[in-house]
mmJSON file of the N, C-alpha and C atoms, coordinates in Angstrom:
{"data_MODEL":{"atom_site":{
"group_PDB":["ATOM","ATOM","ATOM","ATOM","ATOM","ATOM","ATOM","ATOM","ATOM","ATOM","ATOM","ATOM","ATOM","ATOM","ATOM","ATOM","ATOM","ATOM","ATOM","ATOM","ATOM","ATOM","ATOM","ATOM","ATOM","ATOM","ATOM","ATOM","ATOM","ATOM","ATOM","ATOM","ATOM","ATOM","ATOM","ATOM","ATOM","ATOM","ATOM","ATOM","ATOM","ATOM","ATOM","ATOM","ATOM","ATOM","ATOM","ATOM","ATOM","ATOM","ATOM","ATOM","ATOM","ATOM","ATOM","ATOM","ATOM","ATOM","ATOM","ATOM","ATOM","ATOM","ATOM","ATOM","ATOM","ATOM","ATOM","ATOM","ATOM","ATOM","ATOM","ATOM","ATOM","ATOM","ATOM","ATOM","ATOM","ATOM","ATOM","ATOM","ATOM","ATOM","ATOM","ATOM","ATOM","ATOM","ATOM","ATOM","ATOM","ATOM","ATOM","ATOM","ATOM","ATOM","ATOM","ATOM","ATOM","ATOM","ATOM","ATOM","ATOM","ATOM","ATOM","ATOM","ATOM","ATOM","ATOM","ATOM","ATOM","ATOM","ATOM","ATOM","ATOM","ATOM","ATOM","ATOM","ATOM","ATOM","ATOM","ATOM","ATOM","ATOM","ATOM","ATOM","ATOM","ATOM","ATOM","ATOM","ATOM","ATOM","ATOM","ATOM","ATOM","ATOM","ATOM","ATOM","ATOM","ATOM","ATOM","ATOM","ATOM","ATOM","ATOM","ATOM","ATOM","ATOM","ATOM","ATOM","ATOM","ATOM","ATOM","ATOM","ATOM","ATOM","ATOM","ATOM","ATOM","ATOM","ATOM","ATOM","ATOM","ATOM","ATOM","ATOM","ATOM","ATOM","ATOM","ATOM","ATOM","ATOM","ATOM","ATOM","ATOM","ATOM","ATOM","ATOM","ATOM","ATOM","ATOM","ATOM","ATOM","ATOM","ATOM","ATOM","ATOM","ATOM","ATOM","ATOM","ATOM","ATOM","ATOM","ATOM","ATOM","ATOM","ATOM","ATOM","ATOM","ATOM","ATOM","ATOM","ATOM","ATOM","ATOM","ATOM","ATOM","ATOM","ATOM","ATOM","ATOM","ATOM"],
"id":[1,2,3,4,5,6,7,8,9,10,11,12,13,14,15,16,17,18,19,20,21,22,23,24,25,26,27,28,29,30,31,32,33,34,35,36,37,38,39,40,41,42,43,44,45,46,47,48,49,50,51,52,53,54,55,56,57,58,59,60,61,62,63,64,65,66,67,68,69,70,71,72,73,74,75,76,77,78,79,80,81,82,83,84,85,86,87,88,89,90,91,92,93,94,95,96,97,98,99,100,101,102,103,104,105,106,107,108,109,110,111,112,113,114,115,116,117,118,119,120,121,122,123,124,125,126,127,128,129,130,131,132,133,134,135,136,137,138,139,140,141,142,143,144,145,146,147,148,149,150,151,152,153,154,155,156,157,158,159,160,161,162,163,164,165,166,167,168,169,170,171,172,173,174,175,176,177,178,179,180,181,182,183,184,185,186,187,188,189,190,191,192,193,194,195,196,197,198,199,200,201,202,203,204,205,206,207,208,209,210],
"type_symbol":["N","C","C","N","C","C","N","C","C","N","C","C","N","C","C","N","C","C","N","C","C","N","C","C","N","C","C","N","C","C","N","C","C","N","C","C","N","C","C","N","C","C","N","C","C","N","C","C","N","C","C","N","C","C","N","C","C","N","C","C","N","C","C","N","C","C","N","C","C","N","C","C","N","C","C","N","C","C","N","C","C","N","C","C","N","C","C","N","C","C","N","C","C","N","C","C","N","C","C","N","C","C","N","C","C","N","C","C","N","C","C","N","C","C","N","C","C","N","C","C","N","C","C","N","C","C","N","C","C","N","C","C","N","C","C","N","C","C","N","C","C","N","C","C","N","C","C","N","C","C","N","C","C","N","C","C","N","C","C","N","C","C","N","C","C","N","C","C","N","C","C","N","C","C","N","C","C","N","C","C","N","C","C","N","C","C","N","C","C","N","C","C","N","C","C","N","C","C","N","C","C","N","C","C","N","C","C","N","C","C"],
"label_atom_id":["N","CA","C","N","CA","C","N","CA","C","N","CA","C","N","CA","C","N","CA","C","N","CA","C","N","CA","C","N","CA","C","N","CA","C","N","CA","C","N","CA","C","N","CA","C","N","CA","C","N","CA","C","N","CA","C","N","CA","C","N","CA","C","N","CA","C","N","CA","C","N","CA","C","N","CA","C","N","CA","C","N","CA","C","N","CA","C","N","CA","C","N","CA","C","N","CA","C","N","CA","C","N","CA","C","N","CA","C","N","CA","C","N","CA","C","N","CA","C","N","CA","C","N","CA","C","N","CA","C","N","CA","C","N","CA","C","N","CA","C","N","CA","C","N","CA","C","N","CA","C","N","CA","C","N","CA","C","N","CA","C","N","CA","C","N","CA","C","N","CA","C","N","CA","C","N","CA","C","N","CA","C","N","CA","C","N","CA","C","N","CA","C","N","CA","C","N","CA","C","N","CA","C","N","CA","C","N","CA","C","N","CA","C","N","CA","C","N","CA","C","N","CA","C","N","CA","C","N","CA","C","N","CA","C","N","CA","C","N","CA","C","N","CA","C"],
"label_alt_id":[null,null,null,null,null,null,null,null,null,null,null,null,null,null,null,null,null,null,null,null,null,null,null,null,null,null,null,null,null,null,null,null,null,null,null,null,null,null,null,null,null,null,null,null,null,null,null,null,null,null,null,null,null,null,null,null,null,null,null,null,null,null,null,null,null,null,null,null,null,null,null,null,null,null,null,null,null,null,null,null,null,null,null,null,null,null,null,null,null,null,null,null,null,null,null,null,null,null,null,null,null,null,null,null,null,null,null,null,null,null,null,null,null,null,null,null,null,null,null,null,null,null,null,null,null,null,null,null,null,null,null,null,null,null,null,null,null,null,null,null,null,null,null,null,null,null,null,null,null,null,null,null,null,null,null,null,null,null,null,null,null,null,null,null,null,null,null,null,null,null,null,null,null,null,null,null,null,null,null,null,null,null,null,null,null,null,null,null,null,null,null,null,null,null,null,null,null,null,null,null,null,null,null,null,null,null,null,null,null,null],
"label_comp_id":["UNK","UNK","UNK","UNK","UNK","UNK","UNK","UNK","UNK","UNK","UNK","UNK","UNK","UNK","UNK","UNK","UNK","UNK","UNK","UNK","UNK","UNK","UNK","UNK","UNK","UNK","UNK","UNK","UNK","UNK","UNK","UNK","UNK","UNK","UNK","UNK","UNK","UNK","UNK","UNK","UNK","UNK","UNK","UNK","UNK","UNK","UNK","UNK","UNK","UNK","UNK","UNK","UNK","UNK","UNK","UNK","UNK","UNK","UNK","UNK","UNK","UNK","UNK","UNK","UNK","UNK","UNK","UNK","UNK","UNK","UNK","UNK","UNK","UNK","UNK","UNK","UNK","UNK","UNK","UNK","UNK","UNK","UNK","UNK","UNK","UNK","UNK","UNK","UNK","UNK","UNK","UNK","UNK","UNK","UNK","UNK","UNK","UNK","UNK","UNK","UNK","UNK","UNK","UNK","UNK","UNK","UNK","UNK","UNK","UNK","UNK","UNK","UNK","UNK","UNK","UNK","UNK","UNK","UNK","UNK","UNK","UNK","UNK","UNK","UNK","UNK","UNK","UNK","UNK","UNK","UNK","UNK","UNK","UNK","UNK","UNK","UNK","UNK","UNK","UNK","UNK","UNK","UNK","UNK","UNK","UNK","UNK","UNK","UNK","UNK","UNK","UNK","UNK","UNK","UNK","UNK","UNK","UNK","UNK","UNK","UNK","UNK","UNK","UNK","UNK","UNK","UNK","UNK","UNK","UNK","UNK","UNK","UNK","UNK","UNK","UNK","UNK","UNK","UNK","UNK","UNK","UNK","UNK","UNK","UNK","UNK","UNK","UNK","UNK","UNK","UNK","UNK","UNK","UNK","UNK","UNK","UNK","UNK","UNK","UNK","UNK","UNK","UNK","UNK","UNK","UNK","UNK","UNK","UNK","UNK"],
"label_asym_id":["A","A","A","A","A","A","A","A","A","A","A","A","A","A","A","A","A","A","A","A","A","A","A","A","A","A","A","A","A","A","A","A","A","A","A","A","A","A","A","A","A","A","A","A","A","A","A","A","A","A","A","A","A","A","A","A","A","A","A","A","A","A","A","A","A","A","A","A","A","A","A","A","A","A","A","A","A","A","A","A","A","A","A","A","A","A","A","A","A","A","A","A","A","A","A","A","A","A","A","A","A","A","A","A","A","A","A","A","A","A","A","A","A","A","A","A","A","A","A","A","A","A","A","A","A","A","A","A","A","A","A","A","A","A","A","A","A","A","A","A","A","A","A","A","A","A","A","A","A","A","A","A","A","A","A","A","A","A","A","A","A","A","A","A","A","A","A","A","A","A","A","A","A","A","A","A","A","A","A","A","A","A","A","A","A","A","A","A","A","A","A","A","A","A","A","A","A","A","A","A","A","A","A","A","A","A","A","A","A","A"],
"label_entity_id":["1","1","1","1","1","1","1","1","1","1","1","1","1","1","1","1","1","1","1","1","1","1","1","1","1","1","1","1","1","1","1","1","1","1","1","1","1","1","1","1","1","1","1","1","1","1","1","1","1","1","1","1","1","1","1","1","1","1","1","1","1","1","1","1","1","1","1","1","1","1","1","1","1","1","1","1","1","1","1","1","1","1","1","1","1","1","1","1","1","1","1","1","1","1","1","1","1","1","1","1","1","1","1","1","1","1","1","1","1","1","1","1","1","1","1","1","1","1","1","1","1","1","1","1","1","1","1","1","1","1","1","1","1","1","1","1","1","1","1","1","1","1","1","1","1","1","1","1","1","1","1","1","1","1","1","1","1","1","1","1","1","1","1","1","1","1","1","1","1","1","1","1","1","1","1","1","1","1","1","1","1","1","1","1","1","1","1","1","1","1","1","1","1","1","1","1","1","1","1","1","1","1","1","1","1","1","1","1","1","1"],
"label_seq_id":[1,1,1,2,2,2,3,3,3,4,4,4,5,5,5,6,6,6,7,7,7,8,8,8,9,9,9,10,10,10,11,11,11,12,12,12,13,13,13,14,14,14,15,15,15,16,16,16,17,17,17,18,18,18,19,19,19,20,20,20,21,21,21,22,22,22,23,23,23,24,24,24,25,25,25,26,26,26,27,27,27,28,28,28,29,29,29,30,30,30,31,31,31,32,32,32,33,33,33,34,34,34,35,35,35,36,36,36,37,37,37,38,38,38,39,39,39,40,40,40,41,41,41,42,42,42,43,43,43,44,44,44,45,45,45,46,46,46,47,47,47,48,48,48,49,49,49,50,50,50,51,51,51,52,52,52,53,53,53,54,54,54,55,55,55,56,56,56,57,57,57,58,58,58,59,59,59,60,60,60,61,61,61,62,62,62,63,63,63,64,64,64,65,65,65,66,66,66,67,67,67,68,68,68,69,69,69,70,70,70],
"pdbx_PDB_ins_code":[null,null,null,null,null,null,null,null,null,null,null,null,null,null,null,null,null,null,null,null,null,null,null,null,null,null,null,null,null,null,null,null,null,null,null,null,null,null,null,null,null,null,null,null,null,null,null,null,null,null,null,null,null,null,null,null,null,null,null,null,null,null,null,null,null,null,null,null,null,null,null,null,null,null,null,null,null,null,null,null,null,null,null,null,null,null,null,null,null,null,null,null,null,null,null,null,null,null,null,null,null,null,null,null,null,null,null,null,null,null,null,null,null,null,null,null,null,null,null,null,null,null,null,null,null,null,null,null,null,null,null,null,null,null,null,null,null,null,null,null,null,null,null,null,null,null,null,null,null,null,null,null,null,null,null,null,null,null,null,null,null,null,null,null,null,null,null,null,null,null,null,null,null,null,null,null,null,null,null,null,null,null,null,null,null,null,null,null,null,null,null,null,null,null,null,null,null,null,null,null,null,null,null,null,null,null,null,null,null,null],
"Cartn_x":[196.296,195.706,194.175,193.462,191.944,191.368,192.528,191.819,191.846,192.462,191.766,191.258,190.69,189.401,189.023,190.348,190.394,191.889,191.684,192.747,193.816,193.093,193.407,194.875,195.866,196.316,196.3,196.567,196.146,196.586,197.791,197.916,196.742,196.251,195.459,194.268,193.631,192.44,192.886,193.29,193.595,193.97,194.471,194.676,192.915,192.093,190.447,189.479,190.565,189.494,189.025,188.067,187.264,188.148,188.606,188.975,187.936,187.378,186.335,186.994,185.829,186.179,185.696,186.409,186.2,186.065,185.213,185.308,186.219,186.548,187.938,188.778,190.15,191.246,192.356,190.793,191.079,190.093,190.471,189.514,189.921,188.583,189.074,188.66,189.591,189.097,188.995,188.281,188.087,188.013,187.797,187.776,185.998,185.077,183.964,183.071,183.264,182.788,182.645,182.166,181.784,183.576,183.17,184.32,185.217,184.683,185.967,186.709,186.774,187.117,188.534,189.208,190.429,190.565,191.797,192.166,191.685,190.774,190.571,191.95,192.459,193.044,192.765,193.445,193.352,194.045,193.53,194.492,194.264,195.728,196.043,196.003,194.844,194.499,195.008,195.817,196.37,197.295,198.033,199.066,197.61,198.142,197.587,197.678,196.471,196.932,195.862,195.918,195.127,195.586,195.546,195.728,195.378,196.478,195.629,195.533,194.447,194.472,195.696,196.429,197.442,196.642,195.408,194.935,193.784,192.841,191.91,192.432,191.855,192.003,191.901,190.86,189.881,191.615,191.186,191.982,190.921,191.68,190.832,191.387,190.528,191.351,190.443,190.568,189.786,189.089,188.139,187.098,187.852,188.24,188.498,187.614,188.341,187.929,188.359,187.895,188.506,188.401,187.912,188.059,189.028,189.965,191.104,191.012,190.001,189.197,189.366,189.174,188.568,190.044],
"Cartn_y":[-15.423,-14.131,-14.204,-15.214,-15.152,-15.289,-15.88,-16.815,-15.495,-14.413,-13.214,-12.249,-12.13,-11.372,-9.969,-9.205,-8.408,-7.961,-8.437,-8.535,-6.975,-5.911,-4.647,-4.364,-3.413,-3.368,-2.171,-1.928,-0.796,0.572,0.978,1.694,2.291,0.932,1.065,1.671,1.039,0.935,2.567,3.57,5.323,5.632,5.403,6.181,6.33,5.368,5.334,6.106,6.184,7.312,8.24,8.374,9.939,11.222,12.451,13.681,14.38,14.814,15.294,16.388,17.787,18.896,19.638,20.138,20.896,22.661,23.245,24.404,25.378,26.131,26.633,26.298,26.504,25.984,25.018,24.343,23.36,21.92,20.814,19.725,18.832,17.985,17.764,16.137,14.955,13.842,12.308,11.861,10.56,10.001,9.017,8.166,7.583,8.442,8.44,7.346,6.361,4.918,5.2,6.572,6.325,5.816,4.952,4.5,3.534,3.261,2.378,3.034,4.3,5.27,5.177,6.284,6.672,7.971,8.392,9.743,11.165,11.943,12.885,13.768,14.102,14.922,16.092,17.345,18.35,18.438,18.459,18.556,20.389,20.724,21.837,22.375,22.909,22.933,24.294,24.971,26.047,26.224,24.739,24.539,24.674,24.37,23.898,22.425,21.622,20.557,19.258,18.168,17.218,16.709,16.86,16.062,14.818,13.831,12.898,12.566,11.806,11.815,10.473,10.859,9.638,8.529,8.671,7.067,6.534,7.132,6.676,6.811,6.163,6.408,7.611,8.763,9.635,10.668,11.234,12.546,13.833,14.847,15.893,17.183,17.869,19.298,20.301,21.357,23.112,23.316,23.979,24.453,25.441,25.268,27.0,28.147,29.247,30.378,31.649,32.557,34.038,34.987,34.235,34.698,34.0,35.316,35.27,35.021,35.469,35.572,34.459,33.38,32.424,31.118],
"Cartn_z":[3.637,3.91,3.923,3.272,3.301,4.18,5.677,6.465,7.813,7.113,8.407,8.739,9.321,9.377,8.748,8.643,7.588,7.026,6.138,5.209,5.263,5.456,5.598,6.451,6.257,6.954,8.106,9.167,10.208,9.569,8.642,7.83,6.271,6.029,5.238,5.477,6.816,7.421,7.636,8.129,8.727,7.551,6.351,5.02,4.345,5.033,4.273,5.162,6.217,7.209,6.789,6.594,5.799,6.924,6.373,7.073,7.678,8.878,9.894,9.493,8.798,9.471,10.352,11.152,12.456,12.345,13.054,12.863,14.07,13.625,14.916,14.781,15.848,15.844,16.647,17.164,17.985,18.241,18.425,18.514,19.252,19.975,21.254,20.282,21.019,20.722,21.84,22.057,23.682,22.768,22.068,21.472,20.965,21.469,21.502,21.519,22.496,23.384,24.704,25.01,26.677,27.148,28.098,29.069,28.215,27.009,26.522,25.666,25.206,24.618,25.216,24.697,25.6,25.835,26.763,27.411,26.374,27.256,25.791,25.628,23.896,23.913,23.153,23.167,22.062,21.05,20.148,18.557,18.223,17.675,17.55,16.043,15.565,13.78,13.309,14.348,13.541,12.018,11.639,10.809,9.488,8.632,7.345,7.155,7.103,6.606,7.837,7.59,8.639,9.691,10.611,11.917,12.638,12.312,13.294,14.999,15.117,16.614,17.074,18.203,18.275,18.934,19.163,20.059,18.659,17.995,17.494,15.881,15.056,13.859,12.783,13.77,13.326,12.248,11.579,10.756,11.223,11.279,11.578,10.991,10.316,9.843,9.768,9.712,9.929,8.667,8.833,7.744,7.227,5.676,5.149,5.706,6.095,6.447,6.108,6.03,5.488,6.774,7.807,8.886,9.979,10.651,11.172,12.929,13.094,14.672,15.213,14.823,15.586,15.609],
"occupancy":[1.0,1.0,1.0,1.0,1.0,1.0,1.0,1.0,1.0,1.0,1.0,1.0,1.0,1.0,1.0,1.0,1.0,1.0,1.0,1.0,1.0,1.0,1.0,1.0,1.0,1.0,1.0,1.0,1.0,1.0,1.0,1.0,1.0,1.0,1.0,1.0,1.0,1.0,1.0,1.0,1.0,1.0,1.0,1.0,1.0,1.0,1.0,1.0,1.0,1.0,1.0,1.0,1.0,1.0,1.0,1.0,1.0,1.0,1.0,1.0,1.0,1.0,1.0,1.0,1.0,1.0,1.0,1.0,1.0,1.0,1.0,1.0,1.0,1.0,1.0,1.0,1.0,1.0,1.0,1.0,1.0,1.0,1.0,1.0,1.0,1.0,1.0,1.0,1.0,1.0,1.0,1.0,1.0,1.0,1.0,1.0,1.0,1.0,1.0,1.0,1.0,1.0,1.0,1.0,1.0,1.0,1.0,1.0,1.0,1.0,1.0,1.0,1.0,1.0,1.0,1.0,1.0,1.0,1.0,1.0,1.0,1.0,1.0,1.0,1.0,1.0,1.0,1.0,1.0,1.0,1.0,1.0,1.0,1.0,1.0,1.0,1.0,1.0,1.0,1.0,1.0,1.0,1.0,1.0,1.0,1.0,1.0,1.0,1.0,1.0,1.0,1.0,1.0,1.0,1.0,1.0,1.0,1.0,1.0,1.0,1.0,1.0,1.0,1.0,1.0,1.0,1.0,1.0,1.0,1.0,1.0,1.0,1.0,1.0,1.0,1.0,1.0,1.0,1.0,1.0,1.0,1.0,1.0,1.0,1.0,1.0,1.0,1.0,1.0,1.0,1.0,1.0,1.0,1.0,1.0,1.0,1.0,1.0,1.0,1.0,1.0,1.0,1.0,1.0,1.0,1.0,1.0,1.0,1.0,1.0],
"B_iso_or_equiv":[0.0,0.0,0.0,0.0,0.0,0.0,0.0,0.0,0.0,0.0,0.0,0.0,0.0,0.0,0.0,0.0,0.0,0.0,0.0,0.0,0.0,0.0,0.0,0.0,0.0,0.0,0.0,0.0,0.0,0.0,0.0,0.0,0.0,0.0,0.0,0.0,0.0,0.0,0.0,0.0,0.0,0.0,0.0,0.0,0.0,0.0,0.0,0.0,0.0,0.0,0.0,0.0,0.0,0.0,0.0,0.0,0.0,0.0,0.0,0.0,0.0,0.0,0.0,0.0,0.0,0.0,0.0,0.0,0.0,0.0,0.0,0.0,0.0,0.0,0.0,0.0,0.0,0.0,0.0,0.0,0.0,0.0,0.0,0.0,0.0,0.0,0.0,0.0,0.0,0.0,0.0,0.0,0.0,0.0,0.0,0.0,0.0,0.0,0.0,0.0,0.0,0.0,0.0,0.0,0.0,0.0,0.0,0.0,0.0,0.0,0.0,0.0,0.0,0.0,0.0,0.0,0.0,0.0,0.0,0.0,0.0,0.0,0.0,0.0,0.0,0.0,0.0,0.0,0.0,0.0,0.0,0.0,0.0,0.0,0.0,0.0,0.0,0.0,0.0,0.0,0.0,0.0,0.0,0.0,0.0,0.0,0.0,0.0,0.0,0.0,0.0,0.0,0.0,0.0,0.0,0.0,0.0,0.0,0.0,0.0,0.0,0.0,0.0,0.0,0.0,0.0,0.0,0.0,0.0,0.0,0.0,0.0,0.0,0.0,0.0,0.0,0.0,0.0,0.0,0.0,0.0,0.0,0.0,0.0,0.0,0.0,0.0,0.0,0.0,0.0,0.0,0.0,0.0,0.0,0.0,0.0,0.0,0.0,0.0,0.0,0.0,0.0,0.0,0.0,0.0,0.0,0.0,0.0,0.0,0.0],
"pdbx_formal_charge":[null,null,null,null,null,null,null,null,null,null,null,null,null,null,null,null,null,null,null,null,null,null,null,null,null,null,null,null,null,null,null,null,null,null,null,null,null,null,null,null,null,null,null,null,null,null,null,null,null,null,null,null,null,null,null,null,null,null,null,null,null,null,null,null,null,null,null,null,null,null,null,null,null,null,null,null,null,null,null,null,null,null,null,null,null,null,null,null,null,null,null,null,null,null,null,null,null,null,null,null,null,null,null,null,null,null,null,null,null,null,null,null,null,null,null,null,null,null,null,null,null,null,null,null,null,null,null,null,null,null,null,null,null,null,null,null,null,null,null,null,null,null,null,null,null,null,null,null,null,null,null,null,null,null,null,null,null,null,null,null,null,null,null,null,null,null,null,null,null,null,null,null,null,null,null,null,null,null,null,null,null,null,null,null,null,null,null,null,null,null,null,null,null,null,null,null,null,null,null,null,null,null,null,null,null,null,null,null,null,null],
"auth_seq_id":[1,1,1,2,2,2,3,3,3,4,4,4,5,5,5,6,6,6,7,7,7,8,8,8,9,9,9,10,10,10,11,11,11,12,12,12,13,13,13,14,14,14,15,15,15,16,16,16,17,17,17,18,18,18,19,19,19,20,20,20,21,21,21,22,22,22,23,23,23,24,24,24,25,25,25,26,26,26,27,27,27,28,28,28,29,29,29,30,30,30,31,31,31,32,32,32,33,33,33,34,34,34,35,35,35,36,36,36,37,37,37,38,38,38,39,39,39,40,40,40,41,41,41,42,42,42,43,43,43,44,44,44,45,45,45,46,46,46,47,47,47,48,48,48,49,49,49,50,50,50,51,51,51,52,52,52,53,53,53,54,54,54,55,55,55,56,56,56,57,57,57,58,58,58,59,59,59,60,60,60,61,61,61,62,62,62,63,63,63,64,64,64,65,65,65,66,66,66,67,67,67,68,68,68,69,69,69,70,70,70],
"auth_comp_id":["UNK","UNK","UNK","UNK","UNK","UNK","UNK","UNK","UNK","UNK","UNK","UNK","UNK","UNK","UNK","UNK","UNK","UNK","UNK","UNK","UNK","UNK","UNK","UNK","UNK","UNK","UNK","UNK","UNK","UNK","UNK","UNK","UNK","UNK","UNK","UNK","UNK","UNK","UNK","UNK","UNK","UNK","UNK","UNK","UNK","UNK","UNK","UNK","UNK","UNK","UNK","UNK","UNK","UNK","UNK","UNK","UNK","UNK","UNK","UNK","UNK","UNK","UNK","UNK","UNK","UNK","UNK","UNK","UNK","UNK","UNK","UNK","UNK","UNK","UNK","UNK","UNK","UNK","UNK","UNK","UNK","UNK","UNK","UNK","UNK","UNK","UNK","UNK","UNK","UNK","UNK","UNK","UNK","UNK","UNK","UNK","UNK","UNK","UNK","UNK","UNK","UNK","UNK","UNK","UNK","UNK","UNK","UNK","UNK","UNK","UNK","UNK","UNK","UNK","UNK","UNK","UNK","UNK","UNK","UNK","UNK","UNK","UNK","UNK","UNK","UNK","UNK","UNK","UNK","UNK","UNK","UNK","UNK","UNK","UNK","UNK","UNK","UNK","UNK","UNK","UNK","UNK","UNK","UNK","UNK","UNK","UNK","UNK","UNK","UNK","UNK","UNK","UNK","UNK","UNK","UNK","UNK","UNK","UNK","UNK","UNK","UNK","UNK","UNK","UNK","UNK","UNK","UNK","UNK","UNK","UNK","UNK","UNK","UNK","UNK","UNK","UNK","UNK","UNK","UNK","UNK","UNK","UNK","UNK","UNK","UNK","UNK","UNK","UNK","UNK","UNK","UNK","UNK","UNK","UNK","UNK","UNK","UNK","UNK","UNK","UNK","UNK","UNK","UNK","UNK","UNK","UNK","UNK","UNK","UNK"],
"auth_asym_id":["A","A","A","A","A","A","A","A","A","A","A","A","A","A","A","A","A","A","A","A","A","A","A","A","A","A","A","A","A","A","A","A","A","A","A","A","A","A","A","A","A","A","A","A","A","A","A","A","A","A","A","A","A","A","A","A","A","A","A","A","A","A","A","A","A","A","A","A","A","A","A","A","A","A","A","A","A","A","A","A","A","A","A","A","A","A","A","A","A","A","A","A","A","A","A","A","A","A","A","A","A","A","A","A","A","A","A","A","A","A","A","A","A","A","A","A","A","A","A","A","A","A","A","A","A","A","A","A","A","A","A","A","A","A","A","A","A","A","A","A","A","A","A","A","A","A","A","A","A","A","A","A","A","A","A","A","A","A","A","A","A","A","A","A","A","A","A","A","A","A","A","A","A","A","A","A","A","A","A","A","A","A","A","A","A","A","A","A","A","A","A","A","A","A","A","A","A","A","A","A","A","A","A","A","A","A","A","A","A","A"],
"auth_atom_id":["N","CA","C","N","CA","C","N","CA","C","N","CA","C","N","CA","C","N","CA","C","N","CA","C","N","CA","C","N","CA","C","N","CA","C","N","CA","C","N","CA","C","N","CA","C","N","CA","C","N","CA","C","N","CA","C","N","CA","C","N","CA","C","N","CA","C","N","CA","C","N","CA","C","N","CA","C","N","CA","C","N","CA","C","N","CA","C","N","CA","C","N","CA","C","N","CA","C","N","CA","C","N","CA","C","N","CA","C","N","CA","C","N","CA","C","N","CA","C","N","CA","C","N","CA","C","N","CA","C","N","CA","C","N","CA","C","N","CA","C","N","CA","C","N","CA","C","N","CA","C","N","CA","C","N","CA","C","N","CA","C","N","CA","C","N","CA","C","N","CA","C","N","CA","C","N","CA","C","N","CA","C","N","CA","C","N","CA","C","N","CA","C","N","CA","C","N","CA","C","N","CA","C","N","CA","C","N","CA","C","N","CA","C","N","CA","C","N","CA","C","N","CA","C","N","CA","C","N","CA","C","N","CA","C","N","CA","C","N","CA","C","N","CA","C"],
"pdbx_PDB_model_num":[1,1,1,1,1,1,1,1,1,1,1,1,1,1,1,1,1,1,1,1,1,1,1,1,1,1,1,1,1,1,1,1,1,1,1,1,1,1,1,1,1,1,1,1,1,1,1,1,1,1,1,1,1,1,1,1,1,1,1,1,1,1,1,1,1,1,1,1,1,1,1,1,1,1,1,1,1,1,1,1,1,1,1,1,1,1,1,1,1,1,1,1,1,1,1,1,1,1,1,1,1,1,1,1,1,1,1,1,1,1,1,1,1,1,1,1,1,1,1,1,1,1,1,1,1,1,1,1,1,1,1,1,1,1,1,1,1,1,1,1,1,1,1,1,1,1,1,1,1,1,1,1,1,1,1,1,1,1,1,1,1,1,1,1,1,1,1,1,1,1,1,1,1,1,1,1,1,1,1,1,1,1,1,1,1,1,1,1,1,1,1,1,1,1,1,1,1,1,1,1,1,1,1,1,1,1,1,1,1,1]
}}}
């Protein structure tokens, strides 16, 4: 195991992803590399709870709010 490059596993490496919060109830994600990025999609933050993106590692979840509007 020492001999690769990071020992981490791809599970491990997205459980250490810091959670992005987003304001609203929606977030858009490309993978944010210009053209080497991938397909942008929308993540849907209405539930309770974090979302991940299915192409990038990123977690994403909604700012507490007491406002219903948005």
């Amino acid at each position: 195991m020492e001999l690769q490059p990071n020992p981490l596993s791809a599970m491990e490496m997205i459980a250490n992803e810091p959670v992005r919060l987003v304001h609203g109830r929606k977030a858009v994600c490309d993978g944010g590399i210009g053209p080497l990025g991938h397909p942008k999609i929308f993540i849907n933050l209405d539930k309770p709870g974090p979302k991940a993106c299915g192409y990038a590692a990123c977690v994403l979840s909604r700012l507490p709010t007491t406002d219903t509007s948005t």
